[in-house]
Each structure stands twice: as C-alpha cells, then as structure tokens.
C-alpha positions in Angstrom: 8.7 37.1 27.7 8.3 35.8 31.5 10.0 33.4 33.3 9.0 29.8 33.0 9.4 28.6 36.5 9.4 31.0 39.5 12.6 31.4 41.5 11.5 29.3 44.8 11.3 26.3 42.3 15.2 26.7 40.7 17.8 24.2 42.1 21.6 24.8 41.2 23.7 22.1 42.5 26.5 20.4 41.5 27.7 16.5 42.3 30.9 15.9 43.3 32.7 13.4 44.3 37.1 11.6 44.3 37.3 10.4 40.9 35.8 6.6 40.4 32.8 7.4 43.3 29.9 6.9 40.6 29.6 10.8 40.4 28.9 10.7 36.4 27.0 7.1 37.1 24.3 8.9 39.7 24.0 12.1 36.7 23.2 9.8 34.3 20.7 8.2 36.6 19.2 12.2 37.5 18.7 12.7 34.0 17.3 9.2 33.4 14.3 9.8 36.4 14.0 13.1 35.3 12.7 12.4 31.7 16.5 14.2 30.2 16.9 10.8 28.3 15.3 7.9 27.6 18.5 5.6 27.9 20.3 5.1 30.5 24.1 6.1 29.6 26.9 3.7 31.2 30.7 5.1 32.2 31.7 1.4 31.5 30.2 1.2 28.0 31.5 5.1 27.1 28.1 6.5 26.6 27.3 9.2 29.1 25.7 12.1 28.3 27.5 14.3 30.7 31.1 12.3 29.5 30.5 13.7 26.1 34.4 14.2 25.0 36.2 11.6 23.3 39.0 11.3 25.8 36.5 11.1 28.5 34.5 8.3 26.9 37.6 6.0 26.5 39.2 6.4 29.6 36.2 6.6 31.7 36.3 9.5 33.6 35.3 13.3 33.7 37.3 16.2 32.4 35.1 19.1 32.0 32.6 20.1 34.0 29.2 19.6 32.0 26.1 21.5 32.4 22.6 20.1 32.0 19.1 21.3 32.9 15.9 18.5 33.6 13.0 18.9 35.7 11.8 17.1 38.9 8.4 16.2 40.2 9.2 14.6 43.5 8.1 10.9 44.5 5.5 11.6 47.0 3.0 13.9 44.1 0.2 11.9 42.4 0.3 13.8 38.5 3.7 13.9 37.6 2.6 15.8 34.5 1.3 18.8 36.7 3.8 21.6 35.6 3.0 23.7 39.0 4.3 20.9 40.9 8.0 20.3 38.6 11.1 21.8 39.6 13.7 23.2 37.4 17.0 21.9 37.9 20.6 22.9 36.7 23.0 20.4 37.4 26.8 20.3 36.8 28.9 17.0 36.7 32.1 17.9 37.7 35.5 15.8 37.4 36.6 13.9 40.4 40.6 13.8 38.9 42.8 16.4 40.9 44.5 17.4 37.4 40.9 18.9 36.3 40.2 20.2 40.1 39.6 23.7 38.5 36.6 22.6 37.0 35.2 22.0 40.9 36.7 25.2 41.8 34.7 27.3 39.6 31.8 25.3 39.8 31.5 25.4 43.6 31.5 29.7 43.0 28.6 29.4 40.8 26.6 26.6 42.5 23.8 27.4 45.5 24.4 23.5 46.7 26.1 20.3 46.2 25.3 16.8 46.1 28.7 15.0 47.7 28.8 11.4 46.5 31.2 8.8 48.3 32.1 5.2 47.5 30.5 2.7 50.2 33.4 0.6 50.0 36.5 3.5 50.6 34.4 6.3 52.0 36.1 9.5 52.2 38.9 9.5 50.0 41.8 12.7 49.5 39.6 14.4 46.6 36.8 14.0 48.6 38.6 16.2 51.3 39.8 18.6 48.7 36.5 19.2 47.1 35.1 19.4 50.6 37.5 22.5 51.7 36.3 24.4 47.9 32.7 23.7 49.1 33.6 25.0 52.4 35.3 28.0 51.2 32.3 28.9 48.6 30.2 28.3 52.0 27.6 26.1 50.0 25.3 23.5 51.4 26.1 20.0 50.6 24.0 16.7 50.4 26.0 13.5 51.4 25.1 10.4 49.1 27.0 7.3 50.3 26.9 5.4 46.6 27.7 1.6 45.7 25.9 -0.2 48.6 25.7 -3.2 46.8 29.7 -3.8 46.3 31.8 -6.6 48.0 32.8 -5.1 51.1 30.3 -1.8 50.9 30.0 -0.5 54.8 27.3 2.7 55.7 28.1 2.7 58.8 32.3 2.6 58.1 31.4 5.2 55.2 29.6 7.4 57.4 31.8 7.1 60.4 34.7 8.8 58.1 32.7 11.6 56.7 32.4 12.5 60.6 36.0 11.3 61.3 37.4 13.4 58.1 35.2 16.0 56.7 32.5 17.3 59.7 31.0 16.5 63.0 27.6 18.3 61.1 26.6 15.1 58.8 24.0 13.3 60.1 22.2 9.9 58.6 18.2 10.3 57.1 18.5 6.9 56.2 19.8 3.6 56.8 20.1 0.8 54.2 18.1 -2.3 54.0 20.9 -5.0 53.5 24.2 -4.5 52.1 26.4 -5.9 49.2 24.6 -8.1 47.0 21.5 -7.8 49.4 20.7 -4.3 49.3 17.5 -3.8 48.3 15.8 -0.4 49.8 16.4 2.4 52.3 14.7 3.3 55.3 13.6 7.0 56.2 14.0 8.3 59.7 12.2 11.3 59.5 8.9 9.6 58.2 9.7 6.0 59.6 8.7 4.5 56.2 10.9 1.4 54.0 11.7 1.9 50.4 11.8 -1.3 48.0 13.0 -0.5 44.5 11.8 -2.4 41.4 14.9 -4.4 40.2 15.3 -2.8 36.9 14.6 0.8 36.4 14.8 1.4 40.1 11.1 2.6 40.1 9.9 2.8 44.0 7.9 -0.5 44.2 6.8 0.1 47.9 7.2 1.6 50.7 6.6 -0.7 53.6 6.8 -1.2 57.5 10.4 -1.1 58.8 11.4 -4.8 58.5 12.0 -6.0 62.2 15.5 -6.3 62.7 16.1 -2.6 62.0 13.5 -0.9 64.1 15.2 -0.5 67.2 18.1 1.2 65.3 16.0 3.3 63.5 14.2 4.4 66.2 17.7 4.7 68.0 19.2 7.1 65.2 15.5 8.9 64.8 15.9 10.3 67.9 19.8 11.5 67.4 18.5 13.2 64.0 15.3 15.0 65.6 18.0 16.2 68.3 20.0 17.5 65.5 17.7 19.7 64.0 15.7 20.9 67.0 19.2 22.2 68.1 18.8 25.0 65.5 15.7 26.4 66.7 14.7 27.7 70.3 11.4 26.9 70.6 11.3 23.9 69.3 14.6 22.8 71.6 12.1 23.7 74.7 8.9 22.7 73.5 11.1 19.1 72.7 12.8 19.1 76.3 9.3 19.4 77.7 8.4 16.4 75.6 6.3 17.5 72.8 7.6 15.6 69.4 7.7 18.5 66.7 5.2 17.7 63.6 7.2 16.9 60.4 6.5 19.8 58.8 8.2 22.0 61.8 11.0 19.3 61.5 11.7 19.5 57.7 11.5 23.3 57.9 13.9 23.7 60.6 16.3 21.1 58.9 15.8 23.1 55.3 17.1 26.2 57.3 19.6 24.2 59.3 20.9 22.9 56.1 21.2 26.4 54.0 23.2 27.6 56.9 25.6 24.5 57.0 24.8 23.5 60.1 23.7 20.3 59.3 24.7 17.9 56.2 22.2 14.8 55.3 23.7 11.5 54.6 21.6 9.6 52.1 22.7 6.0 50.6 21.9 4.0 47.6 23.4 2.6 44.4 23.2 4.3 41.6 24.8 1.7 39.0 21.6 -0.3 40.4 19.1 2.4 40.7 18.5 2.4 44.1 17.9 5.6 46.7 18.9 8.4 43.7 15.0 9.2 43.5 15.3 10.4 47.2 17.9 12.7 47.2 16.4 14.4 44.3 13.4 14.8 46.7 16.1 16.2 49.3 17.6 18.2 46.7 14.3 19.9 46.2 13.3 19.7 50.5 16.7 21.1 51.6 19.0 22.7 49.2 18.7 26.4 48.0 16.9 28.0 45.8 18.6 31.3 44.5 16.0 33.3 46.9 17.7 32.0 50.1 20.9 32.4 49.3 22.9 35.8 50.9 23.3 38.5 48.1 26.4 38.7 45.7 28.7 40.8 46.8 31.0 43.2 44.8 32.2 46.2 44.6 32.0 49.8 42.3 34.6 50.1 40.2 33.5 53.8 40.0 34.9 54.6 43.9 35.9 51.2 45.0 32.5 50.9 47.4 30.8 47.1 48.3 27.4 46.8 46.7 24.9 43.7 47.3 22.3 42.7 44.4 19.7 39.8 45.4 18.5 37.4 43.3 15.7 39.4 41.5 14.2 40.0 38.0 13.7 43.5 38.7 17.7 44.4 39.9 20.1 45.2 37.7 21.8 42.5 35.5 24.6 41.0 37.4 26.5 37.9 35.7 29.6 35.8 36.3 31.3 34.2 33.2 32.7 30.9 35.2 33.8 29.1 31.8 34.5 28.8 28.6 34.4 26.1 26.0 35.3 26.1 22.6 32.1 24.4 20.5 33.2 22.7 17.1 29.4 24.5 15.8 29.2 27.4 17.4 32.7 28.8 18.0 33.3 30.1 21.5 30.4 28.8 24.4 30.9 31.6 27.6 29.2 29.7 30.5 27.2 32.6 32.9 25.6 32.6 36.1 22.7 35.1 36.7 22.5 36.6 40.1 20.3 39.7 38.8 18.4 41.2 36.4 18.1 39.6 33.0 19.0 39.6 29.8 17.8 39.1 26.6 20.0 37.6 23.2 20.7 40.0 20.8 21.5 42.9 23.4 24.7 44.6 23.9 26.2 43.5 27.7 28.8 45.3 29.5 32.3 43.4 30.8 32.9 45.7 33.6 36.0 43.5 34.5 37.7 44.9 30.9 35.7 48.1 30.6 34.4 47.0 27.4 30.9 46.2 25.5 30.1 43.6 23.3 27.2 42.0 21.5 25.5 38.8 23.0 24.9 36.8 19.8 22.4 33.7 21.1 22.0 32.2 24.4 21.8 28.4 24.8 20.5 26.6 27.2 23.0 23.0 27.7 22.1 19.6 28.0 26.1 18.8 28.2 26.5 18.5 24.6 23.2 19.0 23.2 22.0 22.7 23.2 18.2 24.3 23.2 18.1 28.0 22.6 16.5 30.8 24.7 15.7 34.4 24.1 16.2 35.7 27.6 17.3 34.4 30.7 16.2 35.6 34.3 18.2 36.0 38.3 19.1 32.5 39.2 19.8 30.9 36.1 22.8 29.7 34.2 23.4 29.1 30.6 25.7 29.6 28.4 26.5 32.5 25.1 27.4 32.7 21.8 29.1 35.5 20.4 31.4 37.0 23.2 34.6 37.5 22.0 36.7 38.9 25.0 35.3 37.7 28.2 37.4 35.2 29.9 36.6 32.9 33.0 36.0 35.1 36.2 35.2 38.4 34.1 31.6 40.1 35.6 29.4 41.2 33.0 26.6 43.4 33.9 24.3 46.5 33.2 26.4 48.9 32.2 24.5 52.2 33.9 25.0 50.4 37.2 28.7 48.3 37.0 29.4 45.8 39.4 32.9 43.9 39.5 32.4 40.8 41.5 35.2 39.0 43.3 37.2 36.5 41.0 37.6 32.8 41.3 41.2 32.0 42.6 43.0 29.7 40.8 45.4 26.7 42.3 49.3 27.4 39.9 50.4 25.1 38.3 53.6 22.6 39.0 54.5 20.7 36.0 55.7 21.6 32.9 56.4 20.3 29.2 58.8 21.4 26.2 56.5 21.4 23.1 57.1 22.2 19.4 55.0 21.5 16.4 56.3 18.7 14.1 55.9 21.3 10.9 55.7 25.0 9.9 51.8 24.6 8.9 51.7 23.1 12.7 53.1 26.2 13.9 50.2 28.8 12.8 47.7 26.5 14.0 49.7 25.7 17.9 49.1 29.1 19.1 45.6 29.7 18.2 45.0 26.3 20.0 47.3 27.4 23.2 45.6 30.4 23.1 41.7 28.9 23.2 42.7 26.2 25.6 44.6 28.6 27.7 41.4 30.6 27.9 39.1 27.6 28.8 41.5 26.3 31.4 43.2 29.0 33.6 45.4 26.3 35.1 46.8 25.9 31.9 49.9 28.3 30.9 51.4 28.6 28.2 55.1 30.5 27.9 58.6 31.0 26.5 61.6 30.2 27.8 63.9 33.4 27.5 67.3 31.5 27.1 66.4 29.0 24.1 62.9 30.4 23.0 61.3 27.0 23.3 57.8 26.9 24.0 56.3 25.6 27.7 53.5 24.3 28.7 52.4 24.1 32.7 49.4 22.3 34.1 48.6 20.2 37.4 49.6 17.1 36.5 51.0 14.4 33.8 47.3 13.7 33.2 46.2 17.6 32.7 49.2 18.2 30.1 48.6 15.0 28.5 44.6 15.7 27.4 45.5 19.0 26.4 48.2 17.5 24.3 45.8 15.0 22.7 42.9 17.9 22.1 45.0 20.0 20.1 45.5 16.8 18.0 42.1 16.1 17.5 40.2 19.2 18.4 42.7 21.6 16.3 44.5 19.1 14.1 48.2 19.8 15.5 51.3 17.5 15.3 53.8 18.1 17.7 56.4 16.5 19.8 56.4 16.6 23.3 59.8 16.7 25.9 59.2 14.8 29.3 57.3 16.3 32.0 59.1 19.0 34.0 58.9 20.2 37.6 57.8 24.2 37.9 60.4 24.8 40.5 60.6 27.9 42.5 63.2 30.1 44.1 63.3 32.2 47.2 66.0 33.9 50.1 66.0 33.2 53.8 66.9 36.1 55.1 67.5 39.9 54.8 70.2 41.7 52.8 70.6 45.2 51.5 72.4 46.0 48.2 72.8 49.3 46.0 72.4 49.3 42.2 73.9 51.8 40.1 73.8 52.0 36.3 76.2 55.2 34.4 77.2 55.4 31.3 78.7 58.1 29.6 78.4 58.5 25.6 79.3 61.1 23.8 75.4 62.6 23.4 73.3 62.3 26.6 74.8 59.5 29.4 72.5 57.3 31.7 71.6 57.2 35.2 70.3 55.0 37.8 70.9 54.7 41.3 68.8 52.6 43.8 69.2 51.1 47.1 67.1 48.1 47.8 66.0 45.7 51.0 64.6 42.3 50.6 63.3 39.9 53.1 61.4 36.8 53.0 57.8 37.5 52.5 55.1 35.8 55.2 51.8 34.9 53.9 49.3 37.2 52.7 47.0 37.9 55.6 43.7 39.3 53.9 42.1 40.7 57.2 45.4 43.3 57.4 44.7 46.4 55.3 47.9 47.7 53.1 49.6 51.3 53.8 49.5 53.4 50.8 53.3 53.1 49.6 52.7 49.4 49.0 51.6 47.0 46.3 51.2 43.4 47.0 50.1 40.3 45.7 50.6 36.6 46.8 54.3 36.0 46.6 55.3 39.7 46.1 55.6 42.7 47.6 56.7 46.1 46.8 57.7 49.0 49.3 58.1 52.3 48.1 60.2 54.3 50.9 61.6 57.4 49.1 61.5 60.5 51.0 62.2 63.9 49.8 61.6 63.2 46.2 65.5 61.6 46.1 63.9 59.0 43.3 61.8 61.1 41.6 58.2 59.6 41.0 58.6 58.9 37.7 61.5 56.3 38.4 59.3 54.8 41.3 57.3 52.2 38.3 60.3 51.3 36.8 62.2 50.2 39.2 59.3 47.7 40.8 59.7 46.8 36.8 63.2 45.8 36.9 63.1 44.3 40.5 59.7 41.8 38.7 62.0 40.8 35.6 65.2 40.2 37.5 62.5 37.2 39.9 61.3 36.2 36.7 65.1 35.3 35.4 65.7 33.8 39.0 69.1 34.0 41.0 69.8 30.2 41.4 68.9 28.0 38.3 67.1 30.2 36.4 63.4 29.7 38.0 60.4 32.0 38.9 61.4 34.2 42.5 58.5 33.9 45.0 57.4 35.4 48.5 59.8 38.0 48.6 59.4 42.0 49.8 61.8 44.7 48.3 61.9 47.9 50.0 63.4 50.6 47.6 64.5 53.4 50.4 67.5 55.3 48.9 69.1 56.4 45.9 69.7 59.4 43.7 69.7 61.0 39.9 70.7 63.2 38.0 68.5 65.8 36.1 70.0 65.2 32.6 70.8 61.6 32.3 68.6 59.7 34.0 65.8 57.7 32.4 63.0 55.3 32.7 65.6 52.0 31.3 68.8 53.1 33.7 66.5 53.1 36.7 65.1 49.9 35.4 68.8 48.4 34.4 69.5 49.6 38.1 67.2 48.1 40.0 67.8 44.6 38.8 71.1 44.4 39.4 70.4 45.5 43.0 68.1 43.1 43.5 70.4 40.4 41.9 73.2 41.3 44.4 70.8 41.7 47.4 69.3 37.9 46.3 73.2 36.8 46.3 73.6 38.3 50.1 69.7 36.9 51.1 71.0 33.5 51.0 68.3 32.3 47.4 67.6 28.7 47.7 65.4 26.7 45.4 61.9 25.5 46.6 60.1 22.5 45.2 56.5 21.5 44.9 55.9 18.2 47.9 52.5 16.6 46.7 50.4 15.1 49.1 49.8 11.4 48.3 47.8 8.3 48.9 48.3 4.7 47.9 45.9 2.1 48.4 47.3 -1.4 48.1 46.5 -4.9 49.7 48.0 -5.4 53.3 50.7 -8.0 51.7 52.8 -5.2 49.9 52.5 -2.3 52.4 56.2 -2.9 52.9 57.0 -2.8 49.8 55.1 0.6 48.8 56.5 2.4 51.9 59.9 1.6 51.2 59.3 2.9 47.7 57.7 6.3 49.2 60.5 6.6 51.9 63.4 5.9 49.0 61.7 8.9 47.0 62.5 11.4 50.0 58.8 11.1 51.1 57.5 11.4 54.6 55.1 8.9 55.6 52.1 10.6 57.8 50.1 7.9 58.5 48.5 4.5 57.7 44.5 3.7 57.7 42.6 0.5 57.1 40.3 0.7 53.7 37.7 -1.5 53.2 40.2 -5.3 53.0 43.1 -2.3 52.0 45.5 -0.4 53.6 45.8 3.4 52.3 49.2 4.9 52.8 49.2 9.0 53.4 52.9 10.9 52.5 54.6 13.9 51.8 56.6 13.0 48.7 58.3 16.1 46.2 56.8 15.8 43.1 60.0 15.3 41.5 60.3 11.6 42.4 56.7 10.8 41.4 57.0 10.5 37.6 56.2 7.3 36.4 55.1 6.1 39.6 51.9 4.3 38.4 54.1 1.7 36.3 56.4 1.5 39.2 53.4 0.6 41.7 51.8 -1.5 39.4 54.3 -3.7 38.9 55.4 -3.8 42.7 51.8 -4.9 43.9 50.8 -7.4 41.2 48.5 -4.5 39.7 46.7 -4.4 42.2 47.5 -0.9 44.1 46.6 2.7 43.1 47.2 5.8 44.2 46.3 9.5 44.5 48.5 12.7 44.5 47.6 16.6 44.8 49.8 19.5 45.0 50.0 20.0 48.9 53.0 23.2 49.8 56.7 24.1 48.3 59.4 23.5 50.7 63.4 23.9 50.3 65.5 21.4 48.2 68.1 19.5 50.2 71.8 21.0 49.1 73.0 17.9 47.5 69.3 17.8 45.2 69.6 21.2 44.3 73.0 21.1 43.2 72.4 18.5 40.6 69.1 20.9 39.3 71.2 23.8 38.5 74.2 21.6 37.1 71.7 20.6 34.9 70.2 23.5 34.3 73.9 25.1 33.3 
C-alpha cells in the first residue's frame, strides 16, 4: 500500500489561542470549507465537532486536544475536485484554559506549525503569552489570525500593536481589514494588492476587487514595510531591492515561506470566523508558508544502546520512528494511543517496539480521527499522525520504534501540579471501580496525580487548578460511573532550607542474634537551578529539585550502602521537616561515615541517613514555599479600586495596569492560597461584570506568621 498524498503536500498544525478567542469557532469553520462537515457546528449552541465531550459542550470551552484530518484545495485553483491539487491536513484544536495547558504542551512537540488566534477586541491576552513561550520553546512557526473583527470595540491595529508590544518584534501584517465592528466586510492583501468581499452567509469569496480608495495609501504604506521584511532574509534580493528592482511575487512568497519556517517572520492575518470572514485565507497561508514534514530539521534522539545522538528525517524509507503524545480512553475501542510519525512506517497488525520501556507489543488497528468520529487505516507513513488500538503499556512521551535500530527520543516536560483534593468513594463497589479510573485518567493526563497520604491513608488528588480537578471529578462520574465525595481544594505546598548545615546519622542496635549498623555524615545546601548546558561529574545524580553527591573515599561506605542511603535521604524529603510537605531544590553530599563488617545492612544505612538528613534540615534553617500564581483581572474602569484592594488584601503584588478595549486589565503576583473562590468574590464586587485569569507563575517563601498557622493546622 502507498502513500496517498506525498509528503510536500502534508500540513500539521495546531490552533491555539487564550481560552474564549474563537479557537474551536475558526476549527469548525476549517472543517466546514474543507468539506469535513456539512454543518456548521456552534460553541454557543454546544455542537462542535472538535468539543465533542459532554463537559465541553455545556460549558463551552475545550478540554482535550482533538485531532481531525480534512483536505484543502486553496482559493486561487479552478477544479477544486482535482486531487493533485488538495492538500492533506491534520489539525489539532487545543484548549485555551490554563488548567488543560498540557494539552498545548504536548501538542506544540508534535506539531510542524501553528495557527495563533487572538480576540480583536483584547488582543494578546496571559494564555496567549503562555502558549507563545511552548511554541517558542518547540521552535515551531506560527500564523497570527487576529479573529472577531466585527465585535463592538474590535481594533487590528490595537490587536496587532500588542502581539509586537507582548509576544515579538517578527509579526508583520499581510492584510488589513475592510471596515471594522459591524462593518467589516472583506480583507485586503498586501502582497498581491487585491480586496476580498465575502458572501454574507457561508462566507464564500464573492469578489475580489480594487482596493476601495480610502485604504490605498495605507496599503501601499504597509506593502512596502512587509516587502522590506522579507527581502531582509535573503542577500540578493536585499541588493537587487536597494538598487530598486521590486522582487516578482513568486521570489517574495518563497523568501517569506523560508523566512517563516525559520521563525523569522510571523504573518498577521484578520477575519471573523463566527461570520465567516478571512478563515479561507489563512488556510491558503497555511498551505504557502507553514511546514511540511520535509522542511522541518530531523528528530533528534539518542541510542539507548551507548547513549550516542542519532537524527532520522522525515522519510518512508528510514526506520520507523514514533512519539506516543497522548492517550485517550474510547468508550468503543478501549485505550486510543495518539502517534506522531517522523520515520519509517508502519503497518496495523505488526508488532512495534517501546524502546522507552524495552518492551514489544502488538498494534491492534490504526485509526485515523475526525475528533470523535474514526476512519481506519492499514498503514501509516513519515509525517503523519493518528492514533492506535491495542497498546497496552505505552504512556504519553514513550518513543516507539523499529526495534533493529532503537531510538529514545527526548520526552515532553510536564508543568507539576499545585492543587490538591481529599477524595473517597461514597461505597465499597465505588472503591474497585476509583482506581481503575485514577489509574486511566492519570495516564491520559500526566498533570494529573494521584497519591496517598502516609499519616491517614486518605487518597489525593493534584492537578492545575479547581477547574482541572473538578472535570476529572465529574468524568469518573459519568465516564466510569463512580460516586465519591470530594474535600475542598488544597494547596501542594513545598518545603526547602536556606542555608548549609552538616549533621551525622547513626543507627546501632544490638540484639541478641546479628545487631545493626549505619553511620553517615551528610551536607545539604540549597540547590540553584538546573543549568542544562553544565555537564554532571560522575559521582552525582540530579534531577530538577534534587541532587545527590556521592563523596566517599577509601571505600569508608562501602558501595553497596551508597543506593540506600540516597534512598533514605528521598523518603525523609518526601515526609518533609516543617509541616509534613514534599522537600525540593536541595543537594546532600554524603562525605563520611563508617561500618562495620558484621552488622551493617542495606535498612540501617537507610534508617541512618534519614535521620541525618532530618537533623541537618533542622540546622539548614527548612522553611515552607508556596505556589504565587500570576494573575489577570479585567473589569470596567469604575471598580479598578475595588479589585485592587481585593488583590492587595490577599498578599498580592500588583505589577501593572493596561487599558483593554473600554477595560482595564489588572497584572499581580497573588499566592494561590488566597485565590479560592475568587470568581464569586469578583463577580459580586463588579456587578458580574469582571473576569479574570490565573497560571501558576514560581514558589516563593511563606511569611512566618502564614506558615505558622499551616503547620498548626497541619498538627
């Protein structure tokens, strides 16, 4: 079986956007224009196609990240039915809510390019800037669509002048809009100098016209800024332009195509897409200047054999390289593992290697996703991303790949989580039926955790935010049929030490048989942050917020004890010195001690090391760190007094003030501690008429008199 569409002519992109953008809104129009569906779904009436889960239907906004394929003939070709002319798009919808911001996360891995969509009203909003930094870090191209020109108080120019302000000095505008608010009615297009009009309706392109008058200076004005743009990024074209000679448009869309798959450049495009205007031309732009797999650099990983980096390239012929990027349990199929081919391919029915756990298994069927509807394929090739039935034990971020030439690629990084819940099922059927459904959520969402507490054996649930905990709460109602009652939300504090101390541990004990003994001494000091250009010295393991010296010379601690006591010193941070919490960003040297050739043993050099780490975290000064969330409230001028005396009575720091549209938005540091409830607390303070936005931002130290309460309470 051969591929059905070459490689040049594969789009993977993703649109993202701050929640309530129109990001689900301009996928139900791609899917509409691209013959997906013959209806156009509306957020507002709760029937998207990329919405497909209950929850997401009645409160109107994305929770998972939803995978659809369509094709694209662009506007400018006369026979749309000519197959050599349609493009194969994969498209993933992704949530705009920072609770569910690991759906963006992994989807910006496995992506080649993004479409960014911003409201015309607010412009660049915090998620915005936070989905911005993943794209940026994933080093994929992005589109900018400037969505809802035709709402009260919609501004291109205002929009525009923030993306520049807040994300990059690189956008630069290929249109400008004809009219605005209730008078928008087309786009203009500065690299061909053409108008679009769109039918009313369905948004078909009625005509494309002469520039109406009053905007030809301006166009001409910002055709000139753009051409100087992308003749930047190539030489001769920069001289050949100085010396006056206008580049044709094929040199000039060539030039930007490169420009943009380097991220040099980022197109603004604007439209509406609730009114089905402009969303026809960025799927043209999608097609002139995103990626195709071919021009993106080769995956890079590395042999778990010696440890060596090794490329593959996007090519049928390479050896089958794959990233699971998520998993999604299907009430028909059982388990769906999402992939992403970047070699090689791979047929259903084969057996596939998980060179992540070392292990093989059989892939059942491969599907092919139109968010909840599924078409199945017997093979899929380099480039393409669908989704498998049957794997039992690969979880999000595992490689699987051909097993006579492994590759482990490099994981996606996960954000931890801050808040947490007390949860126990109503009834002992309930509690059979709550860990299998932990358990399958936990593995869809790995900013989900799910653990015990040692003291009272309660169970805990952690996620990113009231919202997170409370969806996962409601689909193991309706998804797994489990009753349970639920405590109030919970802050994940942390603990740490400010300074350095030294301490000995030493466990005897003499029976009448065989005694025990362990004998350490330990140094801990506050850990800085991991710097992943420095390379490690041998006698050290470290990971984010731990570190582990071994400095035993002259075999004093023989080798054997070495493991153990790294053991003990990881349980004692897990019990915590203060209140009880997780330790974090701490290094513990272990550079003396002694045994004895009889009685010592794994569990007294274990026993040993915690308590020297418990009396070197009395000396070290521990404190207790809580999580400070970044937040943003957008309320009418008339109450900004009221909402930043609210946000400076809940220990916040205020950082700044902006004008939005008529609003005002209000940045602060606030701990996350004071911000339960807020939304009822803001409503009723601004008449309804305010809302706000909050992401996890750093952890800081809690003010004496704070922490005090904490571990009263915890006591």
């Amino acid at each position: 079986m051969n591929r059905d569409y070459p490689l040049e002519k594969l789009r993977n992109f993703g649109i993202i956007a701050h929640i309530d953008a129109g990001k689900t809104t301009t996928s139900e129009r791609v899917l509409y224009y691209t013959g997906s569906q013959h209806k156009i779904g509306e957020v507002h009436e709760g029937e998207t196609t990329t919405d497909w889960m209950e929850q997401e239907r009645e409160r109107g906004i994305t929770i998972t990240a939803a995978a659809v394929t369509c094709f694209w003939t662009k506007t400018d070709e006369e026979d749309k039915k000519d197959l050599a002319k349609k493009y194969r798009f994969n498209i993933i919808d992704t949530p705009g809510h920072i609770d569910f911001t690991v759906e963006v996360k992994r989807s910006m891995r496995v992506l080649d390019g993004a479409v960014v969509v911003f409201d015309g009203v607010a412009g660049v909003e915090p998620q915005s800037e936070t989905n911005w930094r993943y794209a940026d870090e994933a080093n994929v191209p992005r589109i900018c669509f400037i969505n809802k020109m035709d709402r009260m108080g919609a501004s291109f120019e205002k929009s525009y002048a923030s993306i520049l302000d807040r994300l990059t000095k690189k956008a630069v505008r290929m249109q400008l809009p004809i009219g605005a608010e209730s008078d928008f009615d087309g786009v203009v297009d500065l690299l061909t100098m053409k108008a679009y009009k769109f039918d009313g309706s369905m948004g078909e392109i009625v005509s494309t016209y002469e520039i109406p008058e009053n905007l030809v200076e301006e166009a001409k004005k910002y055709r000139a800024e753009l051409i100087e743009k992308i003749v930047e990024n190539d030489d001769a074209l920069m001289t050949a332009y100085l010396d006056g000679k206008e580049p044709t448009l094929e040199q000039l869309k060539e030039t930007l195509r490169k420009a943009v798959i380097a991220n040099q450049i980022f197109p603004v495009y604007t439209g509406s897409a609730l009114k089905n205007r402009g969303v026809q031309l960025v799927l043209d732009a999608v097609v002139d200047y995103l990626p195709s797999p071919i021009d993106m650099p080769p995956v890079k990983g590395i042999n778990p054999a010696n440890g060596e980096e090794i490329l593959r390239t996007a090519s049928d012929t390479e050896p089958f390289t794959a990233l699971a990027f998520k998993l999604q349990a299907d009430p028909f199929v059982g388990q769906l593992t999402f992939f992403r081919v970047y070699s090689g391919t791979i047929e259903a029915g084969s057996y596939i290697y998980n060179s992540t756990t070392g292990t093989k298994e059989r892939l059942g069927r491969i599907v092919r996703l139109q968010a909840d509807q599924r078409e199945e394929v017997k093979k899929v090739f380099a480039g393409e991303i669908a989704a498998a039935v049957g794997l039992k034990d690969t979880k999000t971020s595992h490689t699987l790949c051909d097993e006579n030439s492994p590759i482990i690629l490099e994981q996606i990084k996960f954000p931890e989580p801050v808040i947490n819940l007390r949860i126990e099922p109503k009834t002992k059927a309930d509690q059979e039926k709550m860990g299998m459904a932990m358990k399958k959520l936990a593995d869809e969402d790995p900013t989900f955790r799910v653990t015990t507490d040692p003291e009272t054996s309660e169970t805990l649930i952690a996620g990113m935010g009231e919202l997170h905990l409370e969806i996962i709460v409601d689909r193991m109602k309706r998804e797994f049929n489990v009753e349970a009652n639920v405590g109030k939300p919970q802050v994940a504090y942390r603990e740490t030490i400010l300074q350095e101390a030294e301490a000995e541990g030493k466990y005897i004990k003499q029976t009448g048989g065989k005694g025990q003994y362990g004998h350490v001494r330990l140094r801990i000091k506050p850990l800085p942050p991991l710097d992943p250009e420095k390379k490690l010295a041998k006698n050290i393991t470290r990971e984010d917020h731990f570190e582990f010296i071994n400095s035993i010379k002259g075999g004093v601690v023989p080798n054997e004890f070495i493991g153990p006591v790294e053991k003990g010193v990881r349980e004692a941070m897990e019990r915590g010195f203060v209140a009880g919490f997780k330790m974090v960003d701490i290094s513990v040297e272990l550079y003396d001690g002694s045994y004895h050739d009889v009685d010592s043993s794994e569990i007294a050099f274990k026993i040993a090391a915690s308590m020297g780490f418990q009396e070197a975290a009395q000396r070290a000064k521990a404190v207790l760190l809580e999580p400070i969330m970044k937040v943003e409230v957008v309320t009418p001028e008339k109450f900004m007094g009221d909402v930043t005396g609210s946000l400076n009575s809940k220990r916040g720091q205020i950082e700044g003030m902006e004008e939005r549209g008529l609003a005002r938005a209000v940045k602060a540091k606030v701990p996350l501690s004071e911000m339960f409830g807020y939304t009822t607390v803001l409503r009723s303070m601004t008449e309804g008429r305010a809302s706000f936005t909050m992401e996890f931002d750093h952890y800081e130290v809690v003010p004496p008199n704070v922490a005090q309460t904490i571990i009263a309470a915890r006591k």
